[in-house]
C-alpha positions as CSV (number, residue, x, y, z in Angstrom):
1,X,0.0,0.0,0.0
2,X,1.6,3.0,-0.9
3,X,2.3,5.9,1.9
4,X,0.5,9.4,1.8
5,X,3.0,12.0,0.0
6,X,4.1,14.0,3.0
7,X,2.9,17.5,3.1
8,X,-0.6,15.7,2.1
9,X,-3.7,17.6,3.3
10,X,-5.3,15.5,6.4
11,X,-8.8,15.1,6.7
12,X,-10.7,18.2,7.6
13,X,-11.9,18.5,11.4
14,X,-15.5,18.6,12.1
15,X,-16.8,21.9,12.7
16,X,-19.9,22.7,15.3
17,X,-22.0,25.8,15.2
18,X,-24.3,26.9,18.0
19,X,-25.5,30.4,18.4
20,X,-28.2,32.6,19.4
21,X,-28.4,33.8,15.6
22,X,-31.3,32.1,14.0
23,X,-31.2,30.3,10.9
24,X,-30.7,33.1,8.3
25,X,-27.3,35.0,10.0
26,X,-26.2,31.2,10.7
27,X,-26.5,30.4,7.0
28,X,-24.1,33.3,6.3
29,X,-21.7,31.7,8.6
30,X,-22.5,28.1,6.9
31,X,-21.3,29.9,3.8
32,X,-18.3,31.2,4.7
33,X,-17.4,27.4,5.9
34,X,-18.8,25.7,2.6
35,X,-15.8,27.3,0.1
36,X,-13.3,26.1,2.5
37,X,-14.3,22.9,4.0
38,X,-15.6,19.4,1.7
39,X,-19.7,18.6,2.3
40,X,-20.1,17.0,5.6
41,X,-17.7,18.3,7.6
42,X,-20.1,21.2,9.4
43,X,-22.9,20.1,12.4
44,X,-25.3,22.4,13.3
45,X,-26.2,22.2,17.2
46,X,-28.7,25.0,17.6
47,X,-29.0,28.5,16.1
48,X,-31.9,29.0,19.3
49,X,-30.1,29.3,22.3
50,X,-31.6,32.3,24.5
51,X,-30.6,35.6,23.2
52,X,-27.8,37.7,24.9
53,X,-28.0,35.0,27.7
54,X,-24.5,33.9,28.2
55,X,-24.6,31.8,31.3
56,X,-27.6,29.6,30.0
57,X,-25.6,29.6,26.4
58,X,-22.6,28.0,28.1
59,X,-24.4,25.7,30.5
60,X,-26.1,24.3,27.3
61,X,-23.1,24.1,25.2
62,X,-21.3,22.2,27.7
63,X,-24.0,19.6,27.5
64,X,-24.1,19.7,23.9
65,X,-20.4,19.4,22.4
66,X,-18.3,17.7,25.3
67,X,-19.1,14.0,23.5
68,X,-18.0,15.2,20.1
69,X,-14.6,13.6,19.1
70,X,-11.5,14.5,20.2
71,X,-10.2,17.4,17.9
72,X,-13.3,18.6,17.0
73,X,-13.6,22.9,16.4
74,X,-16.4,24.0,18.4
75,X,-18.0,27.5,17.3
76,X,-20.4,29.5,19.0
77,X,-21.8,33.0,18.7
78,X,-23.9,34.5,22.1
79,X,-22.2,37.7,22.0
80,X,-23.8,40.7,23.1
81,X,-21.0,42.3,23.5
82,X,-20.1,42.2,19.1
83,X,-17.6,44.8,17.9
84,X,-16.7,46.2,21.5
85,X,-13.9,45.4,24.1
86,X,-14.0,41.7,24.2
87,X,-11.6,39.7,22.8
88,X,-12.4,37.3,19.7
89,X,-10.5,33.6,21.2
90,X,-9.8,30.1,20.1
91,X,-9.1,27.8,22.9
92,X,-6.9,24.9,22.7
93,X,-8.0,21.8,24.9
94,X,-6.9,18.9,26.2
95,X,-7.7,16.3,23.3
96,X,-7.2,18.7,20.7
97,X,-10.7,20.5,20.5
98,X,-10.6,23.9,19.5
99,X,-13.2,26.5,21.0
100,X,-14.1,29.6,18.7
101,X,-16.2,32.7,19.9
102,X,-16.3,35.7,21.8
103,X,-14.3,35.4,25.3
104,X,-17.7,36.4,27.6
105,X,-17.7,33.5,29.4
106,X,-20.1,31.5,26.8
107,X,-17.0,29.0,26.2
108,X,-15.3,28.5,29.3
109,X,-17.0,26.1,30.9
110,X,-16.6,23.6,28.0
111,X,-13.1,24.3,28.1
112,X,-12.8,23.5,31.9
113,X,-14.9,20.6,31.6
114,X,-12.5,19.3,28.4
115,X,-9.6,19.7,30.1
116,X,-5.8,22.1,29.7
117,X,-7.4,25.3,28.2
118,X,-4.6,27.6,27.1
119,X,-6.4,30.5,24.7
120,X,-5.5,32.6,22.0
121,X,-6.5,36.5,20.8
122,X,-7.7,35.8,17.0
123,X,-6.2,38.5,15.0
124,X,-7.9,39.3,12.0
125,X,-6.6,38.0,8.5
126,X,-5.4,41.1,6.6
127,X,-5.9,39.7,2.9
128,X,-9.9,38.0,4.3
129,X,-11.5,40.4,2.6
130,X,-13.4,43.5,3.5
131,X,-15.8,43.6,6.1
132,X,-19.4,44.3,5.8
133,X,-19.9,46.3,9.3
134,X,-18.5,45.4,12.9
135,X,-21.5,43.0,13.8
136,X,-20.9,40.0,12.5
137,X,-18.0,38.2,13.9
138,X,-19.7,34.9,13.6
139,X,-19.2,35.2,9.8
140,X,-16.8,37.6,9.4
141,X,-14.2,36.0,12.1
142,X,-15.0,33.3,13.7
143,X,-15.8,31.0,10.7
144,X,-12.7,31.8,9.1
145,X,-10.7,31.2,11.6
146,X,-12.9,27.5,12.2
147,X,-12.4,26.6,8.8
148,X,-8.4,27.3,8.9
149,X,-8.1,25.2,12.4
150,X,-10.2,22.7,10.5
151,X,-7.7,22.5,8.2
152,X,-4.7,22.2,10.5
153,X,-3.7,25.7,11.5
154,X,-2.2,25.9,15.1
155,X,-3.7,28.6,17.3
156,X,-0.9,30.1,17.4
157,X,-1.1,31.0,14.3
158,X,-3.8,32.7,14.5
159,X,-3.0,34.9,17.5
160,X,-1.3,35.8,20.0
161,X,-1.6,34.0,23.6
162,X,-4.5,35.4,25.8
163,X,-5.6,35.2,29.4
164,X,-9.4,34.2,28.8
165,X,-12.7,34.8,31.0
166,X,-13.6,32.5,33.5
167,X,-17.5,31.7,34.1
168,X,-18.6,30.1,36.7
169,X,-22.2,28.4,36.6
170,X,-24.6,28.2,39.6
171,X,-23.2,25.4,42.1
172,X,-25.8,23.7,43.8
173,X,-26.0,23.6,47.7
174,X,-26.0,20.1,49.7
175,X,-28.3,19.9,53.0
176,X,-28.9,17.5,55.6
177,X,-31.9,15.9,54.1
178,X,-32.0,18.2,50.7
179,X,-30.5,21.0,48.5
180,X,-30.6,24.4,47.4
181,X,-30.0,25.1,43.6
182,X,-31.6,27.2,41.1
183,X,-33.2,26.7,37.7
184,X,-30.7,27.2,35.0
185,X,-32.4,26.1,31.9
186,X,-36.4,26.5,31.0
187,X,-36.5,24.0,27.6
188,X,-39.2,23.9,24.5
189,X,-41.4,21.5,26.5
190,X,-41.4,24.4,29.9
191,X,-39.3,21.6,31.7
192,X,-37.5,23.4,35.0
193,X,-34.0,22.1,34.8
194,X,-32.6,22.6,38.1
195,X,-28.7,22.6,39.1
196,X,-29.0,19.7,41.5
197,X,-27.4,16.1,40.7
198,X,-30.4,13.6,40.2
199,X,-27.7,10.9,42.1
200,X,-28.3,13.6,45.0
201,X,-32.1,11.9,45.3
202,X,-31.9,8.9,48.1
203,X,-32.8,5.4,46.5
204,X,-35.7,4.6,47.0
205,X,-37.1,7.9,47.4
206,X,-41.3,8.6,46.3
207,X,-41.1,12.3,46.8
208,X,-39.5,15.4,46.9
209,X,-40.4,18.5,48.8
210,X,-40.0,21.6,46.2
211,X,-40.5,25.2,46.5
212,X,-40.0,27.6,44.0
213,X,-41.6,30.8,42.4
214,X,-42.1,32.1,46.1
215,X,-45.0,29.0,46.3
216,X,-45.2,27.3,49.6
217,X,-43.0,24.1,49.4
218,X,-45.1,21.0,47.7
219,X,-45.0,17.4,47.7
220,X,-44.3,16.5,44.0
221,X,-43.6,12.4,42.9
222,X,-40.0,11.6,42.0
223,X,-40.3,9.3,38.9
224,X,-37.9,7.7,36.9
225,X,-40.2,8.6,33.3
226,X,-42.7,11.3,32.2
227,X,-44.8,8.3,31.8
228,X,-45.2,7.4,35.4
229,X,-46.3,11.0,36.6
230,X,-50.5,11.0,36.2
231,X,-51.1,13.7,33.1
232,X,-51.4,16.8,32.9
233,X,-49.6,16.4,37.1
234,X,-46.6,18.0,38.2
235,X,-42.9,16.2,39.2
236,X,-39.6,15.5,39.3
237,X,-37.5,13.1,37.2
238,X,-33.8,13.0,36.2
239,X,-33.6,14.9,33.5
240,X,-31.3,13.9,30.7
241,X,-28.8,16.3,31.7
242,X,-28.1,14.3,35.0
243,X,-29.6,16.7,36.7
244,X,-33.4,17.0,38.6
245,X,-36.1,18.4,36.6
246,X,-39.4,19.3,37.4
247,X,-42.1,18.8,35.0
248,X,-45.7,18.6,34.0
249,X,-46.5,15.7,32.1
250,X,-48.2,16.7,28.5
251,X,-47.8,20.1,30.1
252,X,-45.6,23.4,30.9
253,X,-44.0,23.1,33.9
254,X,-42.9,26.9,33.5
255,X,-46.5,28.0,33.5
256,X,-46.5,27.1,37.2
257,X,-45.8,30.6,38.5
258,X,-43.0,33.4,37.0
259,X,-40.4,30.7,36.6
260,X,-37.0,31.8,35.1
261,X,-34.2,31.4,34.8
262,X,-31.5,32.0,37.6
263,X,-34.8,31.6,40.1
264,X,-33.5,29.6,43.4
265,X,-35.3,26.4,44.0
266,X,-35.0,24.2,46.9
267,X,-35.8,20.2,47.5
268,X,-36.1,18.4,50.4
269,X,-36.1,14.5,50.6
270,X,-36.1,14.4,54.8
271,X,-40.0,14.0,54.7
272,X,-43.5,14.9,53.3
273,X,-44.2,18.5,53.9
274,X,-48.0,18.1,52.5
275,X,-50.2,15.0,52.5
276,X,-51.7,15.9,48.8
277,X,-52.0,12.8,46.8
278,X,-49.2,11.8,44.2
279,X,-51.4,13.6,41.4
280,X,-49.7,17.4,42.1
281,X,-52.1,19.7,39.6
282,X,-51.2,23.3,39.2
């Protein structure tokens, strides 16, 4: 079998998108990709994360992209902050991932969670062309520079080494006999995803005690499925994230009072506060 010529072009890395930008400003970006990189090679994650909320952007990138495989170039636009102070990055990992996007926070806990983050300052390619405005980095930087780390560029050359912004998300508080957390994600369905460790829930436990939305605490069922809670009732189960969720089954958890996002929650798993029947109806 004959060897590959050296100075052969490798296989292109995968590239991710996720942004806050909708499907039209993300097809821009897709563009700018598609006359660099061969068909296949570019993985929409979501182009709906919550607008301008960075901390809910990162928690659900994190969730989203820390399975991809190992050299994979990560890109994501929730940047609120386009065209001012803060600093355009690619950050290096552990296995070889590359992170690209604003440095707000949105990236870094991905980066903490993959391991070895050392970052870089992108600095604009002088010969990329001209620039239509200063508000549109997601196509006008940072899918260049994803397509030229696809294609085996080190970070270093493509900046200069940079000190990058730390976020840290919500940590959940252990109790005797329960926990205080908050919600951190609201998704399509108006599940409550909570920052609390499902594994945090006793075995064999049949309830939780849950107060939220400045409600008294409730009795709500701990299932294992949406299947098991009676419809249209509230409860908990382990949400996919590995994390407690409460829900309304064939219903909008989030309709139950203002619920937000960054709203404190606490469960208890001691004892029954209420002797209301496993059926919990808003």
């Amino acid at each position: 079998m004959p060897r590959p010529r050296s100075g052969a072009r490798r296989t292109p890395a995968l590239v991710t998108l996720s942004s806050d930008l909708g499907a039209a400003y993300a097809a821009q970006m897709k563009a700018v990709l598609a006359r660099t990189l061969p068909p296949g090679h570019v993985i929409d994650l979501t182009h709906e994360l919550p607008a301008h909320r960075i901390g809910e952007a990162a928690f659900l990138l994190r969730a989203m992209a820390r399975a991809f495989p190992a050299g994979t170039v990560h890109v994501a636009v929730v940047d609120p902050g386009v065209g001012g102070r803060r600093a355009p990055i690619v950050i290096r990992c552990r296995d070889g991932s590359r992170l690209v996007g604003p440095d707000n926070g949105v990236l870094a806990p991905l980066a903490e969670a993959l391991g070895d983050a050392r970052a870089w300052r992108i600095e604009p390619v002088v010969d990329s062309g001209p620039r239509v405005g200063s508000t549109f980095d997601g196509r006008d930087l940072f899918a260049p520079t994803a397509a030229r780390l696809a294609l085996g560029a080190p970070p270093g050359a493509i900046g200069r080494p940079h000190r990058f912004h730390h976020l840290r998300l919500p940590q959940p508080e252990r109790r005797p006999g329960g926990a205080r957390g908050e919600i951190v994600h609201i998704d399509r369905f108006g599940n409550l995803i909570t920052n609390v460790p499902s594994d945090w829930i006793p075995v064999g436990s049949t309830h939780l005690s849950v107060r939220w939305a400045g409600r008294r605490a409730r009795a709500l069922p701990w299932a294992s499925t949406y299947e098991r809670l009676p419809r249209h009732a509230l409860g908990a189960v382990p949400s996919s994230f590995g994390l407690v969720e409460i829900a309304r089954r064939e219903g909008r958890a989030s309709s139950v009072g203002p619920s937000r996002v960054g709203m404190p929650i606490q469960l208890g798993w001691a004892r029954a506060v209420s002797s209301r029947p496993a059926s919990v109806r808003a």
